[in-house]
C-alpha positions as CSV (number, residue, x, y, z in Angstrom):
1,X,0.0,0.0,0.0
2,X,1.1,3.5,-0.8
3,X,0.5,6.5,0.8
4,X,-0.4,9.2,-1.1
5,X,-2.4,11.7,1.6
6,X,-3.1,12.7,4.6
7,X,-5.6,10.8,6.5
8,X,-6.6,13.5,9.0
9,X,-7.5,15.8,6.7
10,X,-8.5,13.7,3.7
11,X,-6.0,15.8,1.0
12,X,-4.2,13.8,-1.1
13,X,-0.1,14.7,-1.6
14,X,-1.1,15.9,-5.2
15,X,-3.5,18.2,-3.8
16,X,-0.9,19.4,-1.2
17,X,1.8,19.7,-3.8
18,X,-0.6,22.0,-6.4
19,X,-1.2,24.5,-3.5
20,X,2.5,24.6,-2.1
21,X,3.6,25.4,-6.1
22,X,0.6,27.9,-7.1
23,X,1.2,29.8,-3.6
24,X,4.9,29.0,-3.1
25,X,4.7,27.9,0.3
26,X,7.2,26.0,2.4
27,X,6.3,23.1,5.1
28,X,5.1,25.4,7.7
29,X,3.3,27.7,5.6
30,X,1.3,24.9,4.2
31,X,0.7,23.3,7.3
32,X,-0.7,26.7,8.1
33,X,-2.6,26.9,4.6
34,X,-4.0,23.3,4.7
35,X,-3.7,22.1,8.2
36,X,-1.8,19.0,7.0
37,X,0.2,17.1,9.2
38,X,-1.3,19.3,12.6
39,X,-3.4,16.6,13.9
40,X,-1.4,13.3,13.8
41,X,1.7,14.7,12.5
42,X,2.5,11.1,10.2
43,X,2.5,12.4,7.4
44,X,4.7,15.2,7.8
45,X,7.8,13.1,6.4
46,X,6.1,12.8,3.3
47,X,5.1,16.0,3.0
48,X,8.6,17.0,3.2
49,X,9.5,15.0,0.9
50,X,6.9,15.8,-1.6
51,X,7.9,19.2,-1.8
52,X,11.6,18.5,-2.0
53,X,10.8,16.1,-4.7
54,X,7.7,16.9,-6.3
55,X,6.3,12.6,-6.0
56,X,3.3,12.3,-4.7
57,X,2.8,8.8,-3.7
58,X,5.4,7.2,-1.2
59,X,6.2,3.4,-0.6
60,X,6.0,4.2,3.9
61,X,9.5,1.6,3.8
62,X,11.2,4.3,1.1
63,X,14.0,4.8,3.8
64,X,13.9,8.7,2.9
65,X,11.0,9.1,5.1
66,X,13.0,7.8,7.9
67,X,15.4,10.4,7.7
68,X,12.7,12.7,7.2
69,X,10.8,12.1,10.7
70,X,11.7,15.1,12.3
71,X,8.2,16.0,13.2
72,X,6.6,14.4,16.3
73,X,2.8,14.3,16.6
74,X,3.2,16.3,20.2
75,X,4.9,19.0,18.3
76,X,2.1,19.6,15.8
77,X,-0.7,19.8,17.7
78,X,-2.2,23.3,17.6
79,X,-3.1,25.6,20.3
80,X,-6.8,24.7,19.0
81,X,-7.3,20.6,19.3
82,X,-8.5,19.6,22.2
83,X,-5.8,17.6,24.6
């Protein structure tokens, strides 16, 4: 299985990607824009990645998301989400 969005949000990566090209937005401004990757936090590695790279669909063993998983869901949570 591939992943190819984020689940908490229900945006795929291709969706993600159009927005952070058309508005030239890095990582934090699209979690910002989109609110990717602020509930759970996965997949912030392959956000990353997708906007490094431009792919939009990720094997989860590709060992670049490993190196990628700087993110930790505690870190993402937002002011606003309930604890």
């Amino acid at each position: 299985m591939r992943v190819d969005r984020c689940v908490c949000r229900d945006v795929s990566f291709a969706r993600l990607a159009e927005i952070a090209r058309s508005e030239r937005l890095d990582f934090d401004a699209l979690v910002q824009r989109t609110g990717c990757s602020s509930v759970c936090a996965l997949c912030g590695p392959y956000v990353r990645l997708m906007i490094r790279t431009g792919e939009t669909s990720f094997d989860p063993s590709d060992p670049r998301i490993a190196r990628d998983q700087q993110v930790l869901p505690s870190e993402a949570l937002n002011d606003d989400d309930p604890v």
